[in-house]
Structures are given as structure tokens and as C-alpha cells.
C-alpha positions in Angstrom: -113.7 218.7 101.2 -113.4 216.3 98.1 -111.2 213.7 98.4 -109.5 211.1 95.9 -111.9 208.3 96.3 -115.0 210.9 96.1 -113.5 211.3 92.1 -113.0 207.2 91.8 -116.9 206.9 92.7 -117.5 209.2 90.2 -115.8 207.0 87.5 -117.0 203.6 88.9 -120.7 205.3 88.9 -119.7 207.0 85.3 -118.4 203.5 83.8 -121.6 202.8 81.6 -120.6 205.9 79.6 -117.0 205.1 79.2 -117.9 201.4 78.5 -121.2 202.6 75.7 -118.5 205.0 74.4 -115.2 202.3 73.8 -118.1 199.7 72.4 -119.5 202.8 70.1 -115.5 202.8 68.6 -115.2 199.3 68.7 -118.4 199.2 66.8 -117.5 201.4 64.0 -113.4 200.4 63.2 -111.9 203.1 61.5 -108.3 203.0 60.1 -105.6 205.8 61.0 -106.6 208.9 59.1 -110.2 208.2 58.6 -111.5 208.2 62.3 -114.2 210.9 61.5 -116.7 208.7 63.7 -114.5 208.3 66.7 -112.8 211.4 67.3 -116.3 213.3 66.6 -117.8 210.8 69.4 -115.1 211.8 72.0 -114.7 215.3 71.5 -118.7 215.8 71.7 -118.3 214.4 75.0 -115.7 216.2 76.2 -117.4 219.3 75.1 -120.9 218.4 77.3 -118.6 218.5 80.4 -116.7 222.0 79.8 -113.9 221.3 77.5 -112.9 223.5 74.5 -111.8 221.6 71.5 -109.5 222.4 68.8 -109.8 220.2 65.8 -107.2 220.0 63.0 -103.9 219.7 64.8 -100.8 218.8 62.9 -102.9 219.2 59.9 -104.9 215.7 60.3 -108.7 216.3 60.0 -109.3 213.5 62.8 -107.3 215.4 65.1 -108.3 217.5 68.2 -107.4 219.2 71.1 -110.0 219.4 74.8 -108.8 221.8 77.1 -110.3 222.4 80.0 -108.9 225.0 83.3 -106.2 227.7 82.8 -102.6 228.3 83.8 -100.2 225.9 85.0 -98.9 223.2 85.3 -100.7 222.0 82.1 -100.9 218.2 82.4 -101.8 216.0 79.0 -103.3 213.1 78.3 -103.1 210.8 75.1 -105.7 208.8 73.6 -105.9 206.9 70.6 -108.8 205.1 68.4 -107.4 203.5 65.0 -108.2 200.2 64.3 -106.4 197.9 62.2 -107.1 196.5 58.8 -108.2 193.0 58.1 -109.1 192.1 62.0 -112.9 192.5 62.5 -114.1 190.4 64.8 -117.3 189.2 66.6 -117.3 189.3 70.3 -116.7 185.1 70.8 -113.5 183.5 72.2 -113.1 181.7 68.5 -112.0 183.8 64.9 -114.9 184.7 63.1 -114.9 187.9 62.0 -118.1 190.4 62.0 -117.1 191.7 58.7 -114.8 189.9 56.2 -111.8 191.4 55.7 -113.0 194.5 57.6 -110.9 196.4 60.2 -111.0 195.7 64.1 -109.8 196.5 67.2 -107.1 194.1 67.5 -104.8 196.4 69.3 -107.4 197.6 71.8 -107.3 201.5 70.9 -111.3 202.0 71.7 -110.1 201.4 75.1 -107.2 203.5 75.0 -108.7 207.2 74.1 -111.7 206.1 76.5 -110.1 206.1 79.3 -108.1 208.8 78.8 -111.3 210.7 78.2 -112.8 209.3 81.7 -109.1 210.3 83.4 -109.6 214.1 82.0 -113.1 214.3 82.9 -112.4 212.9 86.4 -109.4 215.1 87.0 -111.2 218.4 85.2 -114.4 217.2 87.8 -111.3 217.5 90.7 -109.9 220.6 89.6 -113.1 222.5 89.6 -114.2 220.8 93.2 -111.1 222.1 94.7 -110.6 224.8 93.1 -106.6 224.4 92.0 -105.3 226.0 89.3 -104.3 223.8 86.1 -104.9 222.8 82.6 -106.0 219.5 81.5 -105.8 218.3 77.8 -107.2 215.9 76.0 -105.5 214.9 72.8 -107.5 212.6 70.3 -104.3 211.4 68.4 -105.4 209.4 65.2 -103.4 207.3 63.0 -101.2 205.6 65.8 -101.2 202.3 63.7 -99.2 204.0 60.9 -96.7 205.6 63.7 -97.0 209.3 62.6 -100.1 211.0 64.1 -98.6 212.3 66.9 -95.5 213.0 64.9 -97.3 215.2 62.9 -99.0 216.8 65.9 -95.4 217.2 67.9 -94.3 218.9 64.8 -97.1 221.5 65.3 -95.7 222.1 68.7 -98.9 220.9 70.4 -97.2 219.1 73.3 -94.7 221.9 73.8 -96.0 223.3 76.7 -96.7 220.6 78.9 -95.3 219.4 82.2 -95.9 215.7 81.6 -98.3 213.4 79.8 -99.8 210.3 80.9 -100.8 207.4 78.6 -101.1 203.9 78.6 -101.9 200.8 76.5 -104.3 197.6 76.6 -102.0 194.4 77.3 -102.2 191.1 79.7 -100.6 192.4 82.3 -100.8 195.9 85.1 -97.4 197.3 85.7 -96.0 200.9 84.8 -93.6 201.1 81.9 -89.8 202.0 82.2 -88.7 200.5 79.2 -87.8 201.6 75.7 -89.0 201.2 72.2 -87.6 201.7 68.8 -87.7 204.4 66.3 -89.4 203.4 63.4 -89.2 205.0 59.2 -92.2 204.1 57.1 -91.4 203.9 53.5 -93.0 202.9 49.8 -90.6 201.8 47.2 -92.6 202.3 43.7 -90.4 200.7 40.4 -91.1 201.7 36.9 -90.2 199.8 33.8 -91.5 198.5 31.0 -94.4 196.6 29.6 -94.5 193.8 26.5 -96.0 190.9 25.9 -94.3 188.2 28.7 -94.8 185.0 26.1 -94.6 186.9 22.7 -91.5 189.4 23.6 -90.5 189.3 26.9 -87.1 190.9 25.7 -88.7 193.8 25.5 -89.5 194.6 28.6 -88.1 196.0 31.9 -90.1 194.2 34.7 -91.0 196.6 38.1 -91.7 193.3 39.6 -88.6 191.7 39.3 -86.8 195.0 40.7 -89.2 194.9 43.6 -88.0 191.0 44.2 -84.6 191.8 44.3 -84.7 194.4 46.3 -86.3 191.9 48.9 -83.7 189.8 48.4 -81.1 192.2 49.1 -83.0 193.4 52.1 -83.2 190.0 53.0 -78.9 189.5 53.2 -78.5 192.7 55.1 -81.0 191.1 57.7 -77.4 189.4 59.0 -75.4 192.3 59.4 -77.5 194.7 61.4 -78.0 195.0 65.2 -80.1 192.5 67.2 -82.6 195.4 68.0 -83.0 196.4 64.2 -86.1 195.1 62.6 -87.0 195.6 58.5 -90.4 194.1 57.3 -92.2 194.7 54.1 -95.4 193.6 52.2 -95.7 193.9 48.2 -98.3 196.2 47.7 -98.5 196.2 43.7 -97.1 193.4 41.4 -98.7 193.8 38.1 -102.0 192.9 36.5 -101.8 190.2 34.6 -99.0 186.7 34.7 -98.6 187.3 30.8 -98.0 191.1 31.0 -94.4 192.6 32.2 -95.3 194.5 35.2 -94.6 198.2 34.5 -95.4 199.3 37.9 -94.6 197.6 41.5 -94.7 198.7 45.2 -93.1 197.4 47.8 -93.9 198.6 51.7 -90.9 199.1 54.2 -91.2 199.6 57.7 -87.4 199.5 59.5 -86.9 200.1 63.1 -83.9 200.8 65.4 -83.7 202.3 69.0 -80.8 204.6 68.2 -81.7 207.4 65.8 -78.4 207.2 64.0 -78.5 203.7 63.6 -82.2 204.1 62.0 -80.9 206.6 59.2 -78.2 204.2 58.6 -80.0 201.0 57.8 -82.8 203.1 56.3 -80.3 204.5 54.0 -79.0 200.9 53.0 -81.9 199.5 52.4 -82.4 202.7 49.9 -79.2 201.7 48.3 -80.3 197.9 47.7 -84.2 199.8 46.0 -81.3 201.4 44.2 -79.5 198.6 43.6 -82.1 196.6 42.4 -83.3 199.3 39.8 -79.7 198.9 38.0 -79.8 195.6 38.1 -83.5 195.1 36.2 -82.8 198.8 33.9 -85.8 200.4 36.0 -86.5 203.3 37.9 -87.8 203.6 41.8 -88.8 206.2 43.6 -88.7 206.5 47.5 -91.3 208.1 49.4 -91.3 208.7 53.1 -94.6 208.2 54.6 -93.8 208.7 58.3 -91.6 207.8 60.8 -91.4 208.5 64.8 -88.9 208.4 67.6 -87.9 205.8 70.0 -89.6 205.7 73.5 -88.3 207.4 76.9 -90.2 206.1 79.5 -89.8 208.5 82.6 -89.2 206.2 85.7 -90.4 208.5 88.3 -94.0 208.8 86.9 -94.0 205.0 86.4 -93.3 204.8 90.3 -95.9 207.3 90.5 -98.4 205.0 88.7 -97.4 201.7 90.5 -98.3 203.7 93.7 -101.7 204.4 92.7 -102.1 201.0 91.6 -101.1 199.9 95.1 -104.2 201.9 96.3 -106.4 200.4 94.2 -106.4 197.0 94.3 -105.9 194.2 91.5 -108.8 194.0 88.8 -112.3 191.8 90.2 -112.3 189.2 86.6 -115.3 187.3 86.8 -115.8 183.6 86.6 -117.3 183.9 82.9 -114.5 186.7 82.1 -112.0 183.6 82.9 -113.6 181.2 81.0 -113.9 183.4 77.9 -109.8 184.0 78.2 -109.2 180.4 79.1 -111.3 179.6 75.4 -108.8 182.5 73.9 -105.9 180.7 74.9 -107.0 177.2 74.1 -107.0 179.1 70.2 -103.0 179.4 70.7 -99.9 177.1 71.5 -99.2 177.1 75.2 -95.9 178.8 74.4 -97.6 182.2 73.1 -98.6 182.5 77.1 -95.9 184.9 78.4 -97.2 187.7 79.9 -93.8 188.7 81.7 -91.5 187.7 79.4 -88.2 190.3 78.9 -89.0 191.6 82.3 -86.0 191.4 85.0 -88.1 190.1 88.3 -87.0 189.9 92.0 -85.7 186.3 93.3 -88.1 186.8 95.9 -91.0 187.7 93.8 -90.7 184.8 91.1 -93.1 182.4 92.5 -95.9 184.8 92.6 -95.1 185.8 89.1 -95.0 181.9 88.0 -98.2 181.7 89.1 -99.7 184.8 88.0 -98.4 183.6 84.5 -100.3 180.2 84.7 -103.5 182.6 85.1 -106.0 183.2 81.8 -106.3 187.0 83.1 -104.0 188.6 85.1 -105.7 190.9 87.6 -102.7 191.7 90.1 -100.7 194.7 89.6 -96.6 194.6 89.5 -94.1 197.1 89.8 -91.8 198.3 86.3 -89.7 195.2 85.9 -88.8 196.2 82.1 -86.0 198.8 83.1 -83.9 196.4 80.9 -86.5 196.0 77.9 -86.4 197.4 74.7 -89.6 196.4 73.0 -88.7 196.0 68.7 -92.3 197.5 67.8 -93.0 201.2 67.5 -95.1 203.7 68.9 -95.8 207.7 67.7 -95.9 208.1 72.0 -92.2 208.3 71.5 -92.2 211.7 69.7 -94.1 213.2 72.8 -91.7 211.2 75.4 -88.7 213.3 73.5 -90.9 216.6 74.6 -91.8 216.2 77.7 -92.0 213.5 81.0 -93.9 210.9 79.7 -94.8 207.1 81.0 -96.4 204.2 79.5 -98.7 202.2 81.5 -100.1 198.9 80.9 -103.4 197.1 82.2 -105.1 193.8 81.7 -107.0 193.8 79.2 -106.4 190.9 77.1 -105.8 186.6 78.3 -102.4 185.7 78.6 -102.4 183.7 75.8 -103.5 186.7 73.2 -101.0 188.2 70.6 -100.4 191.6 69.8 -102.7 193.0 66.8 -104.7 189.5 66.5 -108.5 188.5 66.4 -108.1 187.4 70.2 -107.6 191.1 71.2 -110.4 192.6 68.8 -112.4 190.3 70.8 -111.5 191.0 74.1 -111.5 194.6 73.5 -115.5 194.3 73.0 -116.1 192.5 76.0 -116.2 193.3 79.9 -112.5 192.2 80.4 -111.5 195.5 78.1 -113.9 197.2 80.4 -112.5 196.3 83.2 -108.9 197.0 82.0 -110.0 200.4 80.6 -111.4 201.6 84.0 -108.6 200.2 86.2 -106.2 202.8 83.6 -108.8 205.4 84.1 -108.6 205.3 87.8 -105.1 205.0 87.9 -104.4 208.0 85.6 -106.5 209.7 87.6 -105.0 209.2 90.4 -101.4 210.2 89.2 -102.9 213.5 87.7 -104.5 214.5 90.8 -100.9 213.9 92.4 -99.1 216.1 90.2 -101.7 219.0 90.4 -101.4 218.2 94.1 -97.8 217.9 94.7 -95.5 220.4 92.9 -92.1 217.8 94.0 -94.0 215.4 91.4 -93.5 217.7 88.2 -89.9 218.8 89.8 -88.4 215.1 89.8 -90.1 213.7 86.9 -88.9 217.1 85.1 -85.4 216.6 86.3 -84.8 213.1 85.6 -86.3 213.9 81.8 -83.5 217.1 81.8 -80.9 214.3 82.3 -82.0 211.4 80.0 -82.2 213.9 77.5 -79.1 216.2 77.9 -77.6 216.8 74.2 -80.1 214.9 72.4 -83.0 217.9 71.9 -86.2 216.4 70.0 -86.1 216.6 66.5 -89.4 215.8 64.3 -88.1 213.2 61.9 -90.7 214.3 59.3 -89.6 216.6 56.7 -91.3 219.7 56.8 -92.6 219.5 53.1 -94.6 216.2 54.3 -97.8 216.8 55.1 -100.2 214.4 57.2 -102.9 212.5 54.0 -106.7 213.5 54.2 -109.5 211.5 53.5 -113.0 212.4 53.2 -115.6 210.8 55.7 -117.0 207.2 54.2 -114.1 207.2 51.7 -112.1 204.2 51.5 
């Protein structure tokens, strides 16, 4: 009779496959919407073991479906593989970046999808052995970085059918996630005027430019009178050609973020108003595009306790003496008050000694229960579409030092190196472990379905993506 720990052998013995394939995708960094190389890599894999693939979901060419078994429950699990522009990086404790101005890994999503691959494969490997009915899925989910790949997937319906999803992230520390995150709508603000001569007859002209100021100003003022959990940031993606030239043309970028879905069409629709605003103001025109957006994150508590038990049975993560030294370099790169790995998180009298020191650590290899009931984390994640569908719970493992910040050089590095590994496997094997549990244990699916019934009573899932929008395509080895 197969047991549990026959299937963890199998991924320990496995781990130079997962490990060649997340160095493969850290090797060749591919921005959302153009990851022809890594979603090709995984779904090739996944095929040599027995899965059938579906490409093209939600209309994104770097998005598939691997389905393996038949009947239910059908149990999913989400990887992801965009890198991040501007964050290559070599493999050294110290910036230096393996191509300049290239993208990198600097949230860690080569790990993500990979061990989501190893979980489906080890579970699929389990469900044959045994024989129990079931459907496992794979989803390659691309373009996590610009928050709308999943969106445009969940729009598709392509999570409809499942009794829970599992998923997790690269971070610094292991615990289950119970906390929330906020909603997020991606937007490009594009002003037209007019052009003239800026030294011979300025008067002329109708500057884009100075409407795309203004409106950051405005923005700016209305910072004071939202909501602490609101966030609005921008970058100025066009600003003319030339300083003696009136800009005709400007762009400004807009993410805004809320928890609350009402709130996030309100301040989304003030900061129109300002765009709008500042076109009256300069005697310019500006058009609004939407270019995604997702929905906050519902963490479902019962699977978290279901991870944080398998996480119990496994043990904390074996970091090396090198591995430490490598982190301890990382976090000699940052001030010592970037180091704080359980910040936000409400912890037990009893328990904050051991977390003091666990803190002072350069890696963090023990695993914790879901402190972050309380948390709402301010970034964004497309996850939170597929946590309005079905149960759904984020889990995090070390894979980064304690000093390293989100989306930096530090964590493009780590990602290539055996402390990703390490982190990547210990997700794979607790995945696994929680899938194996739900095929297992019907109660599983039964709580973790009737705790997301409540949480969601009244508030049914809504794609926040217009139906006319339609996920962009980009040719292999463009851009």
C-alpha cells in the first residue's frame, strides 16, 4: 500500500528536475504576456507524465491548462512564471545584474509554477498508485506581475468547477496565509494637445505634459483623504521628445488599490475626475484605458490549518552553513530595519521569544502557524479573482533572507540559488500533502467549502474586467 511519505521520496528523489526546471525560468526572464519559453517548458513536462494540456485560456497565448484523472472532486493548483522588468541579476549576494536593464526574478515566480508542477505530478503519481477517483489541474497562469492573468482566465470560467485550489508564494518566512489583500485597477492616462515651438511660440501650444503633471498633483492631495488601506502609485510613461518642443502626447501609469470593491470604484473614479480635471485646466484631451484589474484576497482559514499541519509533519527547512552566509551578505546590502520577517502578524505571548529569535536569523527555516488573521497586505495579487470562486489559501515558504525586499535584486538572487530550492521543495511537499488530504478525506472539502459559503454570502464573484477587454498578445522574441 502507498503511503504519504512513499510520494515525499518521490519528490526529494525528483528535486534535480524541479530545481534544472525553476533555474531553466530563472534563466530565461520573461515579462507577463510574453512567457512563451516558460509556460512551453512546464506544460512539456507535464505532458511526459500523463497530463492533457489546454493552451490559450482566457485568451492569453502563454496560458494553459494540465489535467490529469477524471471526476471529482477536481482539485487545482496555480503556478506562476513572469519576471519583472529592470531586475536581472547574477546569482552573488551583491547587485550586479546579468543583463543591464533586463528582467529578473525578483519576485521568485520560477519557483512558484515549479513547485506547483512537482505538487501535481506527486499527487497525479498518488492518485494513480491508489487508485482514487479525482482530477488534478495544473494552471500555468502568466502575467501575474500586471495582476490580470488569472482575471482573464476566471473570466473564462476556468476555475469554476473546482473544489479548492492551493497556491503559495516565495517569502522569508513558512506559515499558511489567513490574511487579506487588496483589489487593485490598472490604468493609462494618455493627454493630447498641442505642439509649437516652446522658445519661439510657446502660446501656441497646449502641453500633454503639463496635464499629465497636474493630474499628479491632484492625485497627490487626494492621497490625504482616502482610507489607510488605499494605495495610488504612478510612473510617467511618455513626456515628450524634445525640452524645446510642447509635448503633444503624454502618459501617465495608475495602479490604485483598496480592499473593499466599492471603495476601489470610488477612488478609481476620483482619480479619473482629477485626469479630467487636469485636461480642463491645460485645454487638452485624455483618454482612460483600463488595462486590468483584480479582486481582493479571501484566504480560506481551514485549508491554511490544513497546510500548517503538514508543515508540522515535515519538519523546518535544513539551510546550510554557505546558504547562511550568502543571506547574512544579502542582508549586510540593507539597513537592519528592512529585517522583519513577522511584522503585521498578531503572535502568541507565549510564542514571542521564539519568534524574536527566529527574526534575528538570516534564513528562517522553522515553520509557524497563520498569525496574519488581522493583516491586510496593501499589494495585489490576480490569486484573489480565484479566492472569490472557490476555497483558496496562500501559503508562504523561505525562500528569501530576512533582510530581502519584495521585487528587489536580493530576491532575483536568491531565487537562483539553493535557498529558492529549498523553499520551492518544502511548498512542493507541503501542497502535496494537503492535496492528498483532501482527495483522502471528503470532511476536508466539506469545511473548507462551508466556511467559503459563509465569507462569501451576498458578495457572488464578479470579473472586474469589462467583457470588451481582451487579454494583449505578443509574438515570441518580440519586445
Amino acid at each position: 500500500m502507498l503511503k504519504k511519505h512513499d510520494i515525499l521520496d518521490w519528490l526529494a528523489a525528483e528535486s534535480a528536475t524541479f530545481t534544472a526546471m525553476a533555474d531553466d525560468i530563472w534563466s530565461h526572464p520573461e515579462t507577463a504576456f510574453h512567457e512563451h519559453h516558460a509556460s512551453r517548458l512546464q506544460a512539456s513536462y507535464l505532458e511526459s507524465v500523463g497530463f492533457r494540456v489546454r493552451w490559450g485560456i482566457g485568451g492569453i497565448e502563454t496560458a494553459f491548462v494540465a489535467e490529469w484523472g477524471s471526476g471529482r472532486p477536481v482539485i487545482g493548483l496555480l503556478g506562476e512564471y513572469d519576471a519583472l522588468a529592470g531586475l536581472s541579476q547574477k546569482r552573488q549576494p551583491t547587485p550586479m545584474p546579468e543583463v543591464e536593464g533586463g528582467p529578473g526574478h525578483g519576485c521568485g515566480h520560477n519557483l512558484l509554477g515549479t513547485a506547483c508542477v512537482a505538487s501535481a505530478a506527486a499527487v497525479r503519481r498518488w492518485l494513480e498508485a491508489t487508485g482514487r477517483r479525482g482530477t488534478v489541474r495544473y494552471y500555468g497562469c502568466p502575467a501575474e506581475e500586471r495582476v490580470t492573468g488569472k482575471v482573464f482566465m476566471a473570466r473564462d470560467g476556468a476555475f469554476s468547477d473546482l473544489e479548492a485550489a492551493l497556491n503559495w508564494h516565495p517569502g522569508e518566512i513558512n506559515m499558511p496565509g489567513k490574511d487579506r489583500a487588496v483589489g487593485v485597477r490598472d490604468l493609462t492616462f494618455q493627454f493630447r494637445g498641442r505642439t509649437a515651438h516652446a522658445g519661439g511660440s510657446p502660446h501656441l501650444g497646449r502641453s500633454a505634459l503639463d496635464a499629465v503633471e497636474l493630474m499628479n498633483v491632484g492625485v497627490n492631495y487626494l492621497r490625504e483623504h482616502v482610507t489607510e488601506k488605499v494605495r495610488i502609485h504612478y510612473v510617467i510613461t511618455r513626456g515628450g521628445e524634445l525640452p524645446n518642443v510642447v509635448p503633444e502626447q503624454a502618459e501617465s501609469w495608475y495602479f490604485v488599490r483598496a480592499l473593499d470593491p466599492e471603495e476601489l470604484e470610488q477612488v478609481t473614479a476620483r482619480v479619473k475626475k482629477i485626469a479630467e480635471g487636469a485636461a480642463l485646466m491645460t485645454e487638452t484631451s485624455v483618454e482612460v484605458t483600463l488595462n486590468g484589474a483584480c479582486s481582493s484576497v479571501l484566504n480560506n482559514h481551514y485549508l491554511a490549518d490544513l497546510h500548517f499541519k503538514a508543515m508540522q509533519e515535515l519538519g523546518p527547512i535544513a539551510f546550510s552553513e554557505e546558504e547562511l552566509v550568502f543571506a547574512r551578505t544579502v542582508n549586510g546590502q540593507f539597513p537592519p530595519e528592512a529585517v522583519r520577517p513577522f511584522e503585521g502578524l498578531r503572535i502568541p505571548p507565549e510564542m514571542r521569544g521564539r519568534v524574536a529569535a527566529a527574526a534575528r536569523q538570516q534564513l528562517v527555516a522553522e515553520n509557524f502557524p497563520a498569525w496574519d488573521e488581522d493583516r491586510v497586505q496593501t499589494g495585489s495579487t490576480d490569486v484573489g479573482d480565484v479566492s472569490w470562486i472557490t476555497p483558496l489559501s496562500m501559503l508562504s515558504t523561505a525562500c528569501f533572507p530576512t533582510g530581502s525586499p519584495g521585487h528587489s535584486w536580493a530576491n532575483a538572487a536568491a531565487a537562483g540559488t539553493s535557498i529558492g530550492h529549498k523553499g520551492m521543495m518544502h511548498a512542493a511537499r507541503i501542497m502535496t500533502l494537503v492535496g492528498m488530504d483532501l482527495y483522502s478525506d471528503p470532511v476536508h472539502l466539506e469545511r473548507a467549502r462551508r466556511e467559503f459559503v459563509e465569507r462569501t454570502a451576498g458578495k457572488a464573484y464578479r470579473s472586474p474586467l469589462p467583457a470588451a477587454l481582451k487579454a494583449p498578445r505578443y509574438p515570441e522574441h518580440a519586445g
